[in-house]
KEGUPA-405778 format. One record per residue: residue in three letters; x, y, z of N, C-alpha, C in turn. Coordinates in steps of 0.05 Angstrom, whole numbers, padded with zeros to 5 digits, always signed. Layout:
residues N
AlaXYZXYZXYZ;...
***
This chain:
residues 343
Unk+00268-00067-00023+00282-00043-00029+00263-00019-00031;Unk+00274-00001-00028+00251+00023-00017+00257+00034-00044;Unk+00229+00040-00070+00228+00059-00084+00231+00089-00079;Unk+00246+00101-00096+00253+00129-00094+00232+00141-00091;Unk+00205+00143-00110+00179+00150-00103+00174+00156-00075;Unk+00171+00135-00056+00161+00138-00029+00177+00151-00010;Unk+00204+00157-00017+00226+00173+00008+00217+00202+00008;Unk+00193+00212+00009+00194+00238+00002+00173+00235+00038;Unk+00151+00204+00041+00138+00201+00064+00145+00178+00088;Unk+00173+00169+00072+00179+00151+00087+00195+00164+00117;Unk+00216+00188+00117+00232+00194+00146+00210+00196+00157;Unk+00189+00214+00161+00173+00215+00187+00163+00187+00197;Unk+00152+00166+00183+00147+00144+00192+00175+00136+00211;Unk+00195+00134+00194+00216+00120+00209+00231+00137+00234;Unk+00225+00153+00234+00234+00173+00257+00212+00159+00274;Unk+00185+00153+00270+00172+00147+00297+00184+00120+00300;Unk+00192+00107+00286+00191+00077+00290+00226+00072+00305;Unk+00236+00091+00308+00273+00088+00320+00267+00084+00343;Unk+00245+00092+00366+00251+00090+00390+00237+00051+00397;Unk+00219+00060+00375+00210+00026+00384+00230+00004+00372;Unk+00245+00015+00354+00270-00011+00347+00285-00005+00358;Unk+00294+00010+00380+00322+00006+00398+00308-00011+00413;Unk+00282-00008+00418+00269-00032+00448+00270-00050+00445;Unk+00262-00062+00422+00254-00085+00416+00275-00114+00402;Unk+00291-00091+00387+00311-00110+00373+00335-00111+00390;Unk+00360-00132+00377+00391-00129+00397+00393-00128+00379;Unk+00428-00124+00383+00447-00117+00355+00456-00150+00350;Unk+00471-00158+00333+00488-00181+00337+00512-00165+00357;Unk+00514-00202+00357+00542-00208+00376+00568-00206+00365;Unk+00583-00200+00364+00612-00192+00353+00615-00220+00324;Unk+00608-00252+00361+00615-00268+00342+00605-00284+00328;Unk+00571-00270+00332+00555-00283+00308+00561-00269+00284;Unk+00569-00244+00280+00580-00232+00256+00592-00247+00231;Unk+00580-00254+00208+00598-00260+00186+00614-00237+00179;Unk+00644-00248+00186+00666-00229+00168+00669-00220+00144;Unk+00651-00238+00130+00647-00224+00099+00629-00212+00097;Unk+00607-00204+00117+00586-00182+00113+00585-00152+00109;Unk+00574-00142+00111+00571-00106+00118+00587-00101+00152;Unk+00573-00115+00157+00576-00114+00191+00599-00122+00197;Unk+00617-00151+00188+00641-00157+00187+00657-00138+00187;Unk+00657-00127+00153+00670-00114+00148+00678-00079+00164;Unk+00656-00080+00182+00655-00056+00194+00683-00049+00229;Unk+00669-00085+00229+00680-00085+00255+00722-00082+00254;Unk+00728-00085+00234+00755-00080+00234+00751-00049+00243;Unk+00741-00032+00229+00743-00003+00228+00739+00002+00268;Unk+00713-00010+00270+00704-00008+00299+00733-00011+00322;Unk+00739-00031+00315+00755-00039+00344+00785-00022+00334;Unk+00791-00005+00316+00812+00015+00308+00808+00035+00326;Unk+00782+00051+00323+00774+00072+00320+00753+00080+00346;Unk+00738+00064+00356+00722+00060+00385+00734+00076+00409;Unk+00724+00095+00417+00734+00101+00440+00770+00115+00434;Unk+00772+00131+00413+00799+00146+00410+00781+00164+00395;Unk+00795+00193+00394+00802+00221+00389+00796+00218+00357;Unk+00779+00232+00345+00765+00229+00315+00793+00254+00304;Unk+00799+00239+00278+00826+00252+00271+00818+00289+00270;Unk+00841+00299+00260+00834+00326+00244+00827+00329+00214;Unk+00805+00333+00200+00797+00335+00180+00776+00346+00176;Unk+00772+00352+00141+00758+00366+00139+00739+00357+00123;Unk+00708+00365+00121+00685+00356+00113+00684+00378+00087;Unk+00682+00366+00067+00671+00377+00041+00651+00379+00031;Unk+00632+00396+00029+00605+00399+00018+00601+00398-00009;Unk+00583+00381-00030+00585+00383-00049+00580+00407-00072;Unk+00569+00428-00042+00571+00462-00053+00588+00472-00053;Unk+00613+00468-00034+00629+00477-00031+00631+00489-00012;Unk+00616+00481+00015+00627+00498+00039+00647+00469+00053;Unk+00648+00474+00071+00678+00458+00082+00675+00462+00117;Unk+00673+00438+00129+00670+00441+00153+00692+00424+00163;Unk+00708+00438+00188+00731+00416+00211+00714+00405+00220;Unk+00724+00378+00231+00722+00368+00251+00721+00390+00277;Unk+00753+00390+00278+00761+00403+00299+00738+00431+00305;Unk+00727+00441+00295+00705+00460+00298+00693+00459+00312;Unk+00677+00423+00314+00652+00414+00322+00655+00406+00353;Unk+00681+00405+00348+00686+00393+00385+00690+00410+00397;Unk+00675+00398+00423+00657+00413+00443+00636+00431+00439;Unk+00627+00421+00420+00598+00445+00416+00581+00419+00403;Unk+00586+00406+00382+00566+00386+00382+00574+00357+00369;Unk+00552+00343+00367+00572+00306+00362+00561+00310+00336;Unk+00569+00286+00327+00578+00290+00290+00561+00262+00283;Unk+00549+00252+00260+00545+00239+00255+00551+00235+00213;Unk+00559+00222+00215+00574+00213+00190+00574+00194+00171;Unk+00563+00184+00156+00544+00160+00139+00568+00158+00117;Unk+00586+00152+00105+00600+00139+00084+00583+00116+00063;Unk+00573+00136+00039+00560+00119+00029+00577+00121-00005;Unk+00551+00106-00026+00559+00113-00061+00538+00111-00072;Unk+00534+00120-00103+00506+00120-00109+00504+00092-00122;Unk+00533+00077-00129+00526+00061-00134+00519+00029-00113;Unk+00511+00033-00085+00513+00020-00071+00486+00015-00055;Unk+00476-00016-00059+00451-00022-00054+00439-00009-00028;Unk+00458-00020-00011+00438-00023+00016+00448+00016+00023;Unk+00463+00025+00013+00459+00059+00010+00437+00071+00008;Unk+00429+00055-00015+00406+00073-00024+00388+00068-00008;Unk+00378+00041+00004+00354+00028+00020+00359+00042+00050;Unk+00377+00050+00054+00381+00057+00083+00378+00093+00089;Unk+00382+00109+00057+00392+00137+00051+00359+00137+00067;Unk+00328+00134+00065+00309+00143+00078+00317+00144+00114;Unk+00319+00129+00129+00341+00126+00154+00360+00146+00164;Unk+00365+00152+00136+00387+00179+00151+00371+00203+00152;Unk+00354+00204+00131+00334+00229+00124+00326+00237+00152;Unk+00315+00206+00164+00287+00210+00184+00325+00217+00215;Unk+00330+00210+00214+00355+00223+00239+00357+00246+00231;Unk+00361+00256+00210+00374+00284+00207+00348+00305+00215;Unk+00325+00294+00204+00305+00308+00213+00294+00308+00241;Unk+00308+00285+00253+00290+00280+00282+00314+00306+00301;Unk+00340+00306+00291+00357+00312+00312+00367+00341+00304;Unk+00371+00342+00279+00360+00373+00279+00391+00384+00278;Unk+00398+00407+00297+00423+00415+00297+00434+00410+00318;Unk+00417+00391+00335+00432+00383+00358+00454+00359+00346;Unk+00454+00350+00332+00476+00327+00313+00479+00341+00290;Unk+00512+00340+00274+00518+00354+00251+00517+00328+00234;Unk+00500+00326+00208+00490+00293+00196+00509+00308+00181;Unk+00522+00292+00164+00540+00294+00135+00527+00264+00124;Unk+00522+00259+00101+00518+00238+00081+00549+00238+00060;Unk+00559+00228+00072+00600+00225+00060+00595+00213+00032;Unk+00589+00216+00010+00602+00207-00011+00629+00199-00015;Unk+00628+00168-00018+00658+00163-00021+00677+00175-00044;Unk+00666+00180-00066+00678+00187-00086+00695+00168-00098;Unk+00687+00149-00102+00694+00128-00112+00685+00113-00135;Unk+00700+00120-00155+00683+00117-00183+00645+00128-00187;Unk+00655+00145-00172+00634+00167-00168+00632+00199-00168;Unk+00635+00214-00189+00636+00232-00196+00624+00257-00186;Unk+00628+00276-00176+00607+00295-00156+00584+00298-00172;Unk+00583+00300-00186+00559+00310-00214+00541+00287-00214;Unk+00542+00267-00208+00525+00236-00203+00514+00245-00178;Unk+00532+00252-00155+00527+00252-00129+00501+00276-00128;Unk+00512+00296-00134+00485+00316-00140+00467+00316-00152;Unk+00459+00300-00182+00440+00290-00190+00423+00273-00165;Unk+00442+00249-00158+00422+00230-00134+00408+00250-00117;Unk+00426+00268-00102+00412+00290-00081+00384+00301-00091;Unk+00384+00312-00109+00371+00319-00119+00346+00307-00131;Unk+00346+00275-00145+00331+00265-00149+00318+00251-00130;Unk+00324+00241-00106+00316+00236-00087+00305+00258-00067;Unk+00298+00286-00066+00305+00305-00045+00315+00305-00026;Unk+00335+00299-00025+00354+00288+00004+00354+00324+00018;Unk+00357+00325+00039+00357+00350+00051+00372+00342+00070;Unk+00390+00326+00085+00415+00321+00088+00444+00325+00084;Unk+00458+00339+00102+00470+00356+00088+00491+00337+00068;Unk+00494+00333+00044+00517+00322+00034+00544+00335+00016;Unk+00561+00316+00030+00590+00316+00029+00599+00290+00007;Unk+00633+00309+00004+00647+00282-00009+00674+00284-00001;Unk+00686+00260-00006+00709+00265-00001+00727+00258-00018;Unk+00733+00277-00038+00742+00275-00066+00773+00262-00061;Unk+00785+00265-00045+00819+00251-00049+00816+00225-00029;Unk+00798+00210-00017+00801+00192-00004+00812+00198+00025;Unk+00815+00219+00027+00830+00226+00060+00813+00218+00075;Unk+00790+00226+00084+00774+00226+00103+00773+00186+00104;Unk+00770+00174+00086+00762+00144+00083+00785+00135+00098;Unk+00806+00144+00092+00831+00132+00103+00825+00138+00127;Unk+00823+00165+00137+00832+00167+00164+00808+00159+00182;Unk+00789+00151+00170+00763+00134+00194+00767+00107+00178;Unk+00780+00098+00173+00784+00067+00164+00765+00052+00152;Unk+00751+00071+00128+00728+00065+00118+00726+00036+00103;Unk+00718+00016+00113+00722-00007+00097+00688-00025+00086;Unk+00675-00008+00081+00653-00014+00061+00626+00005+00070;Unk+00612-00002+00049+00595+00015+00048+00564+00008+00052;Unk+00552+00022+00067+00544+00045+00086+00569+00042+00109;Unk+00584+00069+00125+00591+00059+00146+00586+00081+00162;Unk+00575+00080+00183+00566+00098+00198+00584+00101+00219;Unk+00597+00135+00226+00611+00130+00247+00602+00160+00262;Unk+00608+00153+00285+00581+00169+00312+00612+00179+00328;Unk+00612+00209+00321+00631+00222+00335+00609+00240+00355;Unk+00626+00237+00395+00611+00253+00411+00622+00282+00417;Unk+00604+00296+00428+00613+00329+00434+00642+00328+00435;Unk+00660+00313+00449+00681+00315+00457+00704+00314+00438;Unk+00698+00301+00422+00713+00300+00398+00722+00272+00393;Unk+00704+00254+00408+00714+00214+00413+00685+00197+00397;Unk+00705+00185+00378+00691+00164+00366+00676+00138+00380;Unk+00654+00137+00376+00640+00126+00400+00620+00100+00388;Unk+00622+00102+00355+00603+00085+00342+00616+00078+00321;Unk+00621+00057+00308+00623+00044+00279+00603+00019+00275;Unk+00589+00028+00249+00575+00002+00244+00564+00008+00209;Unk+00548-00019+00203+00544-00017+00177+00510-00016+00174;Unk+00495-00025+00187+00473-00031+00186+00460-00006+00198;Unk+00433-00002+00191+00413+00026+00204+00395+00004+00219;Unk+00403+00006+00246+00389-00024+00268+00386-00008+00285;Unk+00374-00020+00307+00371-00005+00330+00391-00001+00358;Unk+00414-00013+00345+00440-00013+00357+00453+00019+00349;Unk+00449+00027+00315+00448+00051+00313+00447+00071+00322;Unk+00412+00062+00324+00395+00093+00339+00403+00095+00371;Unk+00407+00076+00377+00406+00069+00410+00440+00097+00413;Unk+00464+00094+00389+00486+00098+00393+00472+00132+00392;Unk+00462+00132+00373+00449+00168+00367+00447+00187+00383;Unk+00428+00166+00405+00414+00172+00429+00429+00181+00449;Unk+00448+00171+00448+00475+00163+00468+00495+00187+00461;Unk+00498+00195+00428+00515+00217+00431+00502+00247+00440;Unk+00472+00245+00452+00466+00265+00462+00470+00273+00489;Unk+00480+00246+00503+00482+00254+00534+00507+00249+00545;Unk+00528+00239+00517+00555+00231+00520+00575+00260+00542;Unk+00574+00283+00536+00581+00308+00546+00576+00327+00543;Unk+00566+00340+00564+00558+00372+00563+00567+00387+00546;Unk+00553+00405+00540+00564+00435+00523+00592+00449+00538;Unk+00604+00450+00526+00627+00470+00538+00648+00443+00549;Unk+00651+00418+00550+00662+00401+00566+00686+00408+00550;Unk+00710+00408+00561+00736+00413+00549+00741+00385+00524;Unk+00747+00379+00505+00751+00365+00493+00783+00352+00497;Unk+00787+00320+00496+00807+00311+00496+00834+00311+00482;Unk+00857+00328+00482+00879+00334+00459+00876+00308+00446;Unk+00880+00308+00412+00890+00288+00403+00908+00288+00385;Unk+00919+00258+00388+00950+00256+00380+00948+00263+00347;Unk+00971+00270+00327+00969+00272+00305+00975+00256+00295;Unk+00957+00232+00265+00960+00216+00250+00992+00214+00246;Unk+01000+00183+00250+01009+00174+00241+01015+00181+00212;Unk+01044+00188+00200+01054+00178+00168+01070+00157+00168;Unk+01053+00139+00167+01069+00111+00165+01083+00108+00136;Unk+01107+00093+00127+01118+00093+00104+01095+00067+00087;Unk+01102+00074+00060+01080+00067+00037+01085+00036+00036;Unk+01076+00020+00057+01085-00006+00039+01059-00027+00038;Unk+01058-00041+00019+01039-00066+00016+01034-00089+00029;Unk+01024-00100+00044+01023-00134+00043+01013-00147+00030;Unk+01030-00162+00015+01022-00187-00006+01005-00210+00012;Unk+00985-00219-00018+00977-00244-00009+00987-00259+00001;Unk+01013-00263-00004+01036-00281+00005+01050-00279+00026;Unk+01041-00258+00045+01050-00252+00061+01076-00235+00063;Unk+01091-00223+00037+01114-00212+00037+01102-00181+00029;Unk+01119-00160+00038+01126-00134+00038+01121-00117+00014;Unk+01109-00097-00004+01118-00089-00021+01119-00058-00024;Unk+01145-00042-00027+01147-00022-00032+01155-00016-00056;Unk+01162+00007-00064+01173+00026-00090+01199+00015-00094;Unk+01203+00026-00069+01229+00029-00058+01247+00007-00068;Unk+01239-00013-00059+01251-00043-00058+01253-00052-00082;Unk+01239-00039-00110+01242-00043-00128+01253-00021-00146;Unk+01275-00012-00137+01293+00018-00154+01302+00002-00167;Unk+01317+00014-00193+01330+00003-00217+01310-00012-00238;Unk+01284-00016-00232+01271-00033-00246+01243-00018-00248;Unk+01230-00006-00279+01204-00006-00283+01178-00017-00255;Unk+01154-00011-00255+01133-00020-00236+01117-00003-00244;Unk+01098-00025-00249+01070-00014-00260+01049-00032-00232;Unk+01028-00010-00226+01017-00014-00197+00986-00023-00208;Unk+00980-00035-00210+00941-00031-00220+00927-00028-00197;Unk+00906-00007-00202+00883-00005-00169+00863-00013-00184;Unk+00856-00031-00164+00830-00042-00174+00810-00044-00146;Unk+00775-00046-00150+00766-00056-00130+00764-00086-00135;Unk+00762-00104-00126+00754-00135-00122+00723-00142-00141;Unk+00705-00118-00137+00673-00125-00132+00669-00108-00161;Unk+00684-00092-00165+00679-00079-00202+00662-00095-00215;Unk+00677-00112-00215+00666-00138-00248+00648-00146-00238;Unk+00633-00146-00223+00617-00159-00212+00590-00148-00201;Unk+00603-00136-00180+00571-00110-00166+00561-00099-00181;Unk+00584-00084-00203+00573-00071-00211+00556-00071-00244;Unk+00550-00103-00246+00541-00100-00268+00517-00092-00274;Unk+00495-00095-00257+00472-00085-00263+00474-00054-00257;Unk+00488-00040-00237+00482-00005-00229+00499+00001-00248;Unk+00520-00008-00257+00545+00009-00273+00555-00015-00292;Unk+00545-00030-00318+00550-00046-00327+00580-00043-00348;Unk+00573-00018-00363+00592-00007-00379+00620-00006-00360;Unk+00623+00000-00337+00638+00001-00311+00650-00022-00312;Unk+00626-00046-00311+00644-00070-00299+00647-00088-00314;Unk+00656-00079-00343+00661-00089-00369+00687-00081-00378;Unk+00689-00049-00371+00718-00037-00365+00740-00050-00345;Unk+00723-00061-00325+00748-00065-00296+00754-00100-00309;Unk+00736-00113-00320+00749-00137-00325+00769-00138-00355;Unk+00755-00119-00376+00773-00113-00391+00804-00108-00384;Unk+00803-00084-00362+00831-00081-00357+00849-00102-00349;Unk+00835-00115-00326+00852-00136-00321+00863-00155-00337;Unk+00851-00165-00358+00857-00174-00388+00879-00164-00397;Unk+00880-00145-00395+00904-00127-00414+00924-00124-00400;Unk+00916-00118-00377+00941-00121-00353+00956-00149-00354;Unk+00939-00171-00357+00958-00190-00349+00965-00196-00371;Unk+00954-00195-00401+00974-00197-00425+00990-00184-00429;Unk+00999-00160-00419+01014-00130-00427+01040-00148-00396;Unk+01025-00166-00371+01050-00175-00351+01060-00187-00365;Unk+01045-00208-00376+01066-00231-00390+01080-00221-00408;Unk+01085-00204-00427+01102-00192-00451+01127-00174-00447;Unk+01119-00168-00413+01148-00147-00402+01153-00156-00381;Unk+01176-00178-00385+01187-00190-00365+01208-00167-00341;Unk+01216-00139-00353+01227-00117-00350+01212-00114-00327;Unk+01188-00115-00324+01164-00094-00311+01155-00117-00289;Unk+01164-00095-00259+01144-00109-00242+01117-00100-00238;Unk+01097-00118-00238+01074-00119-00234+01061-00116-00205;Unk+01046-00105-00196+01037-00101-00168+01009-00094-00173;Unk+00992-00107-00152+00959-00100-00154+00959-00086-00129;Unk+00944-00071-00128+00931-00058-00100+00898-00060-00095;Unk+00889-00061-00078+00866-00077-00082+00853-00047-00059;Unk+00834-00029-00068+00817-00020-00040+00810-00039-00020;Unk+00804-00024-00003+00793-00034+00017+00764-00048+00032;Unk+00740-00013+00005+00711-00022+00019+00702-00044+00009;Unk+00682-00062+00024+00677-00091+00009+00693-00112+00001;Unk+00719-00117+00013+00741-00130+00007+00742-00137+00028;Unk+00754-00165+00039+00775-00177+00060+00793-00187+00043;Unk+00805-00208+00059+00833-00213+00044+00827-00243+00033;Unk+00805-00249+00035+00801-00270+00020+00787-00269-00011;Unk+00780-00246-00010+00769-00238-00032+00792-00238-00060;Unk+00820-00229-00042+00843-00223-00076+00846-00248-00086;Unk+00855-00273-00079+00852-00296-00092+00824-00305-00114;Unk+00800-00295-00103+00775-00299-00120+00775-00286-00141;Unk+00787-00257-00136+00786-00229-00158+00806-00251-00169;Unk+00837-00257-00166+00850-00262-00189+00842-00287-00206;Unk+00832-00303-00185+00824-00328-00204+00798-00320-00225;Unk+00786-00300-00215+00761-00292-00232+00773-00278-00267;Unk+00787-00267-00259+00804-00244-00282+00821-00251-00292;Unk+00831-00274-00280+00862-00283-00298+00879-00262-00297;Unk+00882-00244-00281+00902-00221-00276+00923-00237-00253;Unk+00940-00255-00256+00960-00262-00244+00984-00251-00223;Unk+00976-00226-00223+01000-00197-00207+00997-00204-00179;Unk+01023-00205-00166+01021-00202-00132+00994-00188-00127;Unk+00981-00188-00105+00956-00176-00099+00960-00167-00070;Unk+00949-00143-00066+00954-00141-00038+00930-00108-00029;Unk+00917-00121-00007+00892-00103+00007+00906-00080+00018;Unk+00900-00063-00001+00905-00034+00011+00890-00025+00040;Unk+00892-00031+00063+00873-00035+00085+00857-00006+00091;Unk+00882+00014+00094+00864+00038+00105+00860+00051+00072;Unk+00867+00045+00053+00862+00065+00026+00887+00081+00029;Unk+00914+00069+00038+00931+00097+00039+00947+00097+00012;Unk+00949+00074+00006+00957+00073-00032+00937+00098-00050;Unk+00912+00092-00045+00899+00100-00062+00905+00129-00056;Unk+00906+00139-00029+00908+00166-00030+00925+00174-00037;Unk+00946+00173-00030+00970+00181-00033+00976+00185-00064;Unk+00961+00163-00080+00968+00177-00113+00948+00185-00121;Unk+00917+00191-00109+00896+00200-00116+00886+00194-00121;Unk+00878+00159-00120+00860+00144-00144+00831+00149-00139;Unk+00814+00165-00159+00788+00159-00139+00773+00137-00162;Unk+00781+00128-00180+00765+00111-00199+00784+00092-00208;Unk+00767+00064-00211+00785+00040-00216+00772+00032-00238;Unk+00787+00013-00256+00807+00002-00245+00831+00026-00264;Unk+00862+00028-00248+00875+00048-00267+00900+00031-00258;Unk+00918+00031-00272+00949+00032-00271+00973+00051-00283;Unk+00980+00049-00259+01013+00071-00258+01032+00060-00266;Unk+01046+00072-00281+01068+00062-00288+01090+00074-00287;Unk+01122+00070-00263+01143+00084-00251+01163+00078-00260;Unk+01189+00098-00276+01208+00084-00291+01225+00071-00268;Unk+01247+00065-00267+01271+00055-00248+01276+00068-00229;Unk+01277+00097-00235+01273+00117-00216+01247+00120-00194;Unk+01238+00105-00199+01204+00108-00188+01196+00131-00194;Unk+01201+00149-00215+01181+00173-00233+01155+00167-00238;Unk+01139+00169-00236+01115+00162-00244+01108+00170-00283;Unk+01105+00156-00298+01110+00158-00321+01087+00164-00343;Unk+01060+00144-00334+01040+00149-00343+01019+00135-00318;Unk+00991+00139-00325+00973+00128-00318+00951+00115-00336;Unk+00938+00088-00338+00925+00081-00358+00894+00077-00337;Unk+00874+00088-00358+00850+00086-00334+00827+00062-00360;Unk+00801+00064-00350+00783+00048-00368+00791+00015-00376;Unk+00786+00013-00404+00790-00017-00409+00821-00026-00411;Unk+00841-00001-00412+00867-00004-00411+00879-00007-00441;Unk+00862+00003-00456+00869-00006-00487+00896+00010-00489;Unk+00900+00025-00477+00936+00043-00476+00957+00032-00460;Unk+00953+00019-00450+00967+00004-00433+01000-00005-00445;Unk+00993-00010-00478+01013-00027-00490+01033-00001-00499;Unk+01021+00026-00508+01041+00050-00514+01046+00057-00491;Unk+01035+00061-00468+01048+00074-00447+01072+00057-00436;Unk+01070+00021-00439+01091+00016-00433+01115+00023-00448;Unk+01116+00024-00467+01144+00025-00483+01145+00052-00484;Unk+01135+00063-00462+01155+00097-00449+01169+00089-00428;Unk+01163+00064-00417+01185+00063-00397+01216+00054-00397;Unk+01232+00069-00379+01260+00058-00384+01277+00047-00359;
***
């Protein structure tokens, strides 16, 4: 792991060293890939997103300037890092991006994406800062941007060209990377007309259960539903970077599933993010937590957006009406008064 100390001499080394690791190394093979890896986890996003029209959205600076997409096309390719401060191979890789941003200059627009995910901008700018990152960094405080590049763990790098076409998804800083970098410089000329693209999809809000069955709001009118978001890796990852964190996320679940068993009234529903998760993971989280609730992988994060969650673990709670009634965040110690507001 690369001490913070040394990132101040490490990009120039690794800027020389990108052209000799595209030569020398290959990438993996699709299907030597473990699915539960970084890389696994990337390749869902990849084979979505490869070779189609990079949505409309907008880049948030943690100063507050604000860049389109749509801006950048046809004038220059984008490069885009989705990372967190609390996330290992982030930080080991954040020198990597330094040395690209510095090698390529303004011929590539670098963003460093903060997920904002139990990650507060005020953390995010401390890290910038304590590290001298000189990269431009971003966040994406409502989860939009994650959703709409199908961000499913972290680091994920995605390599938009002049044209405005997604051309790279991956998780690792390899020489499969740099090789893609390289590539978005000769992808299309300046001025090349860019390809119309179609407008996102609003698909309606529904879940898939572990079980394979359906879950909406909807389907449950007339009846209370309390939703918990949780990540899978809380109680866990995060005990050494964020311990107090992942003392909270297993607490909640505790309370959650004593607060299920006592209101037979109330349906229970988990939503599970997406980054660092497959679907084999919700069975481990519940057997780990004793949180018993249907479970189901929020795939692109469109649960989470849609009610704003940027920090887990929290639960909603919707009367019959599906009103949204309260929200319980932390160890969930409120959990038991907010229920008995519902009707």
């Amino acid at each position: 792991m690369f001490h913070p100390t040394t990132w101040r001499v490490l990009p120039a080394t690794i800027a020389a060293g990108l052209a000799l690791l595209a030569c020398h190394a290959q990438p993996a093979k699709k299907a030597d890939v473990d699915p539960d890896s970084g890389e696994g986890h990337a390749i869902k996003a990849r084979d979505a997103m490869v070779g189609h029209p990079a949505p409309a959205a907008v880049i948030e600076g943690i100063d507050g300037d604000r860049v389109a997409l749509a801006d950048l096309r046809g004038h220059k390719p984008v490069y885009l890092k989705f990372w967190a401060t609390w996330c290992k191979p982030c930080r080991e890789q954040m020198p990597h991006l330094e040395a690209a941003h510095h090698k390529y200059g303004d011929r590539i627009a670098t963003y460093a994406v903060a997920l904002g995910l139990n990650d507060p901008i005020e953390t995010v700018r401390a890290f910038r800062t304590e590290h001298n990152l000189t990269v431009p960094v971003a966040i994406d405080r409502d989860g939009s941007l994650a959703e709409l590049l199908h961000v499913a763990v972290t680091p994920q790098h995605v390599l938009i060209d002049r044209a405005g076409v997604i051309r790279y998804v991956g998780h690792e800083a390899n020489a499969e990377l740099d090789a893609a970098l390289e590539a978005l410089l000769k992808d299309a000329a300046p001025g090349e007309p860019p390809p119309s693209a179609t407008p996102a999809a609003d698909p309606a809000l529904a879940l898939t259960l572990l079980d394979g069955s359906t879950f909406t709001l909807a389907g449950h009118a007339g009846r209370p539903v309390a939703v918990t978001f949780v990540s899978t890796w809380c109680d866990t990852y995060l005990k050494k970077t964020r311990p107090a964190m992942a003392e909270a996320c297993l607490a909640h679940a505790h309370q959650a599933e004593a607060q299920r068993r006592s209101h037979d009234r109330v349906d229970w529903m988990t939503v599970a993010h997406p980054v660092w998760t497959a679907a084999g993971d919700l069975e481990q989280y519940r057997t780990r937590t004793g949180f018993g609730a249907p479970i189901g992988l929020d795939e692109r994060a469109q649960w989470f957006h849609h009610f704003g969650i940027r920090d887990t673990p929290v639960t909603v709670l919707f009367d019959g009406h599906g009103v949204e009634v309260a929200r319980v965040s932390g160890p969930g110690d409120e959990l038991a008064s907010a229920l008995a507001r519902l009707r």
